[in-house]
C-alpha positions as CSV (number, residue, x, y, z in Angstrom):
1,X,0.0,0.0,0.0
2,X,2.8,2.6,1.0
3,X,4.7,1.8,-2.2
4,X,1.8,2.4,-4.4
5,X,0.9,5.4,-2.4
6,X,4.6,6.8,-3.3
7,X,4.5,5.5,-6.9
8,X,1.4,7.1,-7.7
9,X,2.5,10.7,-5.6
10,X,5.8,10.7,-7.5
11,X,4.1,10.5,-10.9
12,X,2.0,12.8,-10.2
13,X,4.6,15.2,-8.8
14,X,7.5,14.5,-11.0
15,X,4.5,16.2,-13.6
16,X,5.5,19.4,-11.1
17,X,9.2,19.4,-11.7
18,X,10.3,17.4,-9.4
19,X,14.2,18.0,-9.7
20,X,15.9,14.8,-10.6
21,X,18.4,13.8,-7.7
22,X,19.9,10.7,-7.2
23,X,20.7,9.2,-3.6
24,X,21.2,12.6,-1.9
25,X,24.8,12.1,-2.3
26,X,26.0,15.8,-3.7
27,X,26.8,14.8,-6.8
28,X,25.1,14.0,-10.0
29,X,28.1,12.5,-11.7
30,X,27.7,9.3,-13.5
31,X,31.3,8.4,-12.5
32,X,30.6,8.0,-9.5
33,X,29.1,5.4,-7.3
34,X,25.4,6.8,-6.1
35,X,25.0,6.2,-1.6
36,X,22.3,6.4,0.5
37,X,23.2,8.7,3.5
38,X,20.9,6.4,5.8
39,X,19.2,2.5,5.4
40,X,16.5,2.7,2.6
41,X,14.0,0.0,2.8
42,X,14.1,-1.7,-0.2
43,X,11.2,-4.4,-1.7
44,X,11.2,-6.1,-5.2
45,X,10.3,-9.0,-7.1
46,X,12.8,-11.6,-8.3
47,X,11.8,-14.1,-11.0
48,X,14.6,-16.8,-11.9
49,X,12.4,-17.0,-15.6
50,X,15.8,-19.4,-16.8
51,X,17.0,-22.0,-14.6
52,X,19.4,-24.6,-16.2
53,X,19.9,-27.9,-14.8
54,X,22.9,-29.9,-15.3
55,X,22.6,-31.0,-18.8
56,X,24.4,-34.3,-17.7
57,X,21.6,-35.7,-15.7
58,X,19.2,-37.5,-17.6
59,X,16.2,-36.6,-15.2
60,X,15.5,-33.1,-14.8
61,X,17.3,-31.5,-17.2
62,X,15.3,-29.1,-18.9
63,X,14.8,-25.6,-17.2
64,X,12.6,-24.4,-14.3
65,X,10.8,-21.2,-14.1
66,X,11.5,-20.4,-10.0
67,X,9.3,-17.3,-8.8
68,X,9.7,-15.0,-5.6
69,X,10.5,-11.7,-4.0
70,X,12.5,-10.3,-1.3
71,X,12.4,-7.6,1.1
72,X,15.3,-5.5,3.0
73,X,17.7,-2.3,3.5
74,X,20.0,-1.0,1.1
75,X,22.7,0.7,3.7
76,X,25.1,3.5,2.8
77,X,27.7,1.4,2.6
78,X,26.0,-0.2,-0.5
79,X,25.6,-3.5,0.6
80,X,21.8,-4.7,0.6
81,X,20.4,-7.5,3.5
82,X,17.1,-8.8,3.9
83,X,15.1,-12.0,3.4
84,X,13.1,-13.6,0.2
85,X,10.7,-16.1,-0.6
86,X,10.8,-18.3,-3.9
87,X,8.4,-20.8,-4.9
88,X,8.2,-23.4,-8.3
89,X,6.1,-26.1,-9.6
90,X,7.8,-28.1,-12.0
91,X,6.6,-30.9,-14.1
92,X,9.0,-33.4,-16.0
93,X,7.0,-35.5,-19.0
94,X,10.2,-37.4,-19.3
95,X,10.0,-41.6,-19.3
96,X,12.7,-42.8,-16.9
97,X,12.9,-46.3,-15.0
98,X,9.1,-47.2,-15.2
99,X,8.0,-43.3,-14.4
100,X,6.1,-41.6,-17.1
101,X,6.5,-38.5,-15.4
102,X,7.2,-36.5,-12.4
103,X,5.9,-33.2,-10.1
104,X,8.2,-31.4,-8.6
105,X,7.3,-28.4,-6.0
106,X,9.7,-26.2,-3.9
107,X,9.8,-23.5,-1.7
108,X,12.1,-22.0,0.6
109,X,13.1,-18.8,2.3
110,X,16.4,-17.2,2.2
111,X,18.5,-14.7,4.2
112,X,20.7,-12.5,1.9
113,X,23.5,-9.8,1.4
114,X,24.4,-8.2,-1.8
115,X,27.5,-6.1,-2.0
116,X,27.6,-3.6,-5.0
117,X,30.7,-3.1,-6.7
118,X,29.5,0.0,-8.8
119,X,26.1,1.9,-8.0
120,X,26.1,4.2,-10.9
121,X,23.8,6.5,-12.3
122,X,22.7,4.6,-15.3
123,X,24.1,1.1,-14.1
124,X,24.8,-1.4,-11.2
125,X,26.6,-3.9,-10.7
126,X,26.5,-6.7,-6.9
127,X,27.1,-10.2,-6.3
128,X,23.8,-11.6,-4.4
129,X,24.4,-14.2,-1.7
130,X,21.8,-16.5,-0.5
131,X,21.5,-18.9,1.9
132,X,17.8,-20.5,2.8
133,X,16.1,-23.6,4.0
134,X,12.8,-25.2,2.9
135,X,11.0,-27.9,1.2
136,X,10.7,-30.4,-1.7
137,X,7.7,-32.5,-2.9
138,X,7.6,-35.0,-5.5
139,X,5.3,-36.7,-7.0
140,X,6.0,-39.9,-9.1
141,X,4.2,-41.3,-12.0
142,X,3.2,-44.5,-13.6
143,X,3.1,-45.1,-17.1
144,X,-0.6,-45.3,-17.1
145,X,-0.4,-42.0,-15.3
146,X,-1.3,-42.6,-12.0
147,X,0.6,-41.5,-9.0
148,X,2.5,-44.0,-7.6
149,X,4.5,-42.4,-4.2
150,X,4.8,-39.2,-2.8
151,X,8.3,-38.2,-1.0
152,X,8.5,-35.2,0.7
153,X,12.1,-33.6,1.4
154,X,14.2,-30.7,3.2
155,X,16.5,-28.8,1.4
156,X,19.2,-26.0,2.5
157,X,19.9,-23.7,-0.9
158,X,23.1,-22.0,-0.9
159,X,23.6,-19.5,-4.0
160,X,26.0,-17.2,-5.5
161,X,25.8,-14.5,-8.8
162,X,26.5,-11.6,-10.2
163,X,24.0,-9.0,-10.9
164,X,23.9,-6.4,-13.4
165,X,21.4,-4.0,-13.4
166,X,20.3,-0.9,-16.4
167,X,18.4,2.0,-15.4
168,X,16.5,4.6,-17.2
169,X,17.2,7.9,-17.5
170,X,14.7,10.5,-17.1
171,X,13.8,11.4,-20.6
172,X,12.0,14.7,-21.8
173,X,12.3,15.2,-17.8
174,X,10.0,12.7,-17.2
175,X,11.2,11.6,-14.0
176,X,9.3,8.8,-13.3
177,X,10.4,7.0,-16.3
178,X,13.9,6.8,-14.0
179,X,12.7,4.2,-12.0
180,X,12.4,1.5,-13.8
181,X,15.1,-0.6,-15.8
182,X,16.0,-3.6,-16.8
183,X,17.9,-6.8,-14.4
184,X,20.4,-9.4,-15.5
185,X,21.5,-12.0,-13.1
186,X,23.3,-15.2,-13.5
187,X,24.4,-17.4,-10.5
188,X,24.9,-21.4,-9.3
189,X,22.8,-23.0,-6.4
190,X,24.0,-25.6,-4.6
191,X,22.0,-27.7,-1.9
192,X,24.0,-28.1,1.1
193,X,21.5,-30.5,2.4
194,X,19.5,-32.0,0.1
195,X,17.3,-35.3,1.2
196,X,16.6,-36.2,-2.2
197,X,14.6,-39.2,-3.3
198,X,16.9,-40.2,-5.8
199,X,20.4,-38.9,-6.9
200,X,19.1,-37.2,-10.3
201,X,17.0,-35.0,-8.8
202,X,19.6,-32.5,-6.9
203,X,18.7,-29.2,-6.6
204,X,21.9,-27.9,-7.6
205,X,22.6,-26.0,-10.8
206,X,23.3,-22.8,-12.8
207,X,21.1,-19.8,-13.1
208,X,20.5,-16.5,-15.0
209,X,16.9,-14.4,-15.3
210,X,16.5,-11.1,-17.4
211,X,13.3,-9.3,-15.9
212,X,12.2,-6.0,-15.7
213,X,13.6,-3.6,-12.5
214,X,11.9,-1.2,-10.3
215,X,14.4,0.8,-8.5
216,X,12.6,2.2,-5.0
217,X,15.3,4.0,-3.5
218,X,15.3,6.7,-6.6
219,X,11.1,6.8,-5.9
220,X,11.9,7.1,-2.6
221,X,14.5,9.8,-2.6
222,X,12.3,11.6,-5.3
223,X,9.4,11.6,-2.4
224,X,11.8,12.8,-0.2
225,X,12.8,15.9,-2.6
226,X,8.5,16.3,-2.7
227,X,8.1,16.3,0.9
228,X,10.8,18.9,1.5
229,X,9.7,21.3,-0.8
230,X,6.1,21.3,0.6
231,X,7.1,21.9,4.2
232,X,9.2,24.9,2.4
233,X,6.2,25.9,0.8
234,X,4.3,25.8,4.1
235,X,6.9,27.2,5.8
236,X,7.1,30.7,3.3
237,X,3.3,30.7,3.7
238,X,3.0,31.0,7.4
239,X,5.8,33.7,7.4
């Protein structure tokens, strides 16, 4: 609710002239890295849309769609922390030792930091770190397509990437258009506990998602810019 309250109030104040600012930092270089001067909160979706398996494994080998968002503080000395959630059903119409098919469903929770190596004005880049704990179901299938057992695992997700992130610039001085962008990520998970039913379906494998990006801190600091000229608009009034 707050975020939409701020989306909508920036759009319709960045119609105002809203001066474009970036973190409060002083400067509106593009050389130099952009910092918050206090925690920002920081809330966004993150779709894995392209998740490879190991292409060695006979089972599980195509690539799963893994869904989910996460939630934390982006602190001025541009590292990010919080915690996610990511879900995924997955089905596998592959034949394999008497199984016509199989369900898979997941979904965990993580605790995270992300270190940025460059915060720029038109460009990021961090390396997210992930570590989480949750659970596995699957679902095993006859030939004649009826279920056949149902195993039900624990699984501790440990992941590493690299993250590279494009942002808009405010064109016409639209400033709205400025928060939004574009995300690349590509990463490897490994299980480091994985109670699996069989050994071809581990968990582990490599990663990478392009998705659209919403940048809240520049909505945010834009609000902020808002607020402080009304209160110096109230403030010349009562004088």
């Amino acid at each position: 609710m707050i975020r939409s309250v701020l989306v909508l109030s920036g759009c319709l104040l960045s119609l105002f002239g809203v001066p474009e600012q970036g973190m409060a930092q002083g400067s509106a270089d593009s050389s130099k890295n952009e910092r918050p001067q206090k925690a920002r909160f920081i809330a966004e979706l993150d779709q894995r849309f392209f998740y490879f398996k190991d292409r060695r494994q006979p089972l599980f080998s195509n690539s799963t769609n893994v869904w989910g968002g996460r939630a934390g503080f982006l602190l001025p000395s541009n590292i990010k922390v919080g915690a996610g959630y990511y879900f995924s059903n997955h089905d596998v119409d592959e034949p394999w030792d008497g199984l016509q098919s199989i369900r898979r469903r997941f979904h965990y929770g993580t605790a995270y930091v992300e270190p940025y190596f460059y915060r720029r004005k038109y460009w990021e880049l961090s390396a997210p770190i992930e570590v989480g704990i949750g659970s596995v179901t699957y679902q095993f299938f006859g030939e004649d397509d009826t279920p056949t057992r149902t195993a039900r695992t624990t699984i501790v997700p440990l992941s590493v990437g690299v993250s590279v992130s494009l942002k808009s610039p405010a064109f016409f001085g639209f400033k709205p258009l400025r928060w939004f962008g574009v995300n690349l990520i590509t990463g490897y998970r490994y299980t480091l506990y994985d109670e699996a039913p069989t050994q071809l379906t581990t968990l582990n494998g490599l990663y990478y998602s392009i998705s659209p990006a919403i940048f809240l801190d520049r909505i945010y600091a834009d609000y902020e810019v808002w607020r402080k000229k009304q209160r110096q608009k109230k403030a010349k009034r009562a004088n």
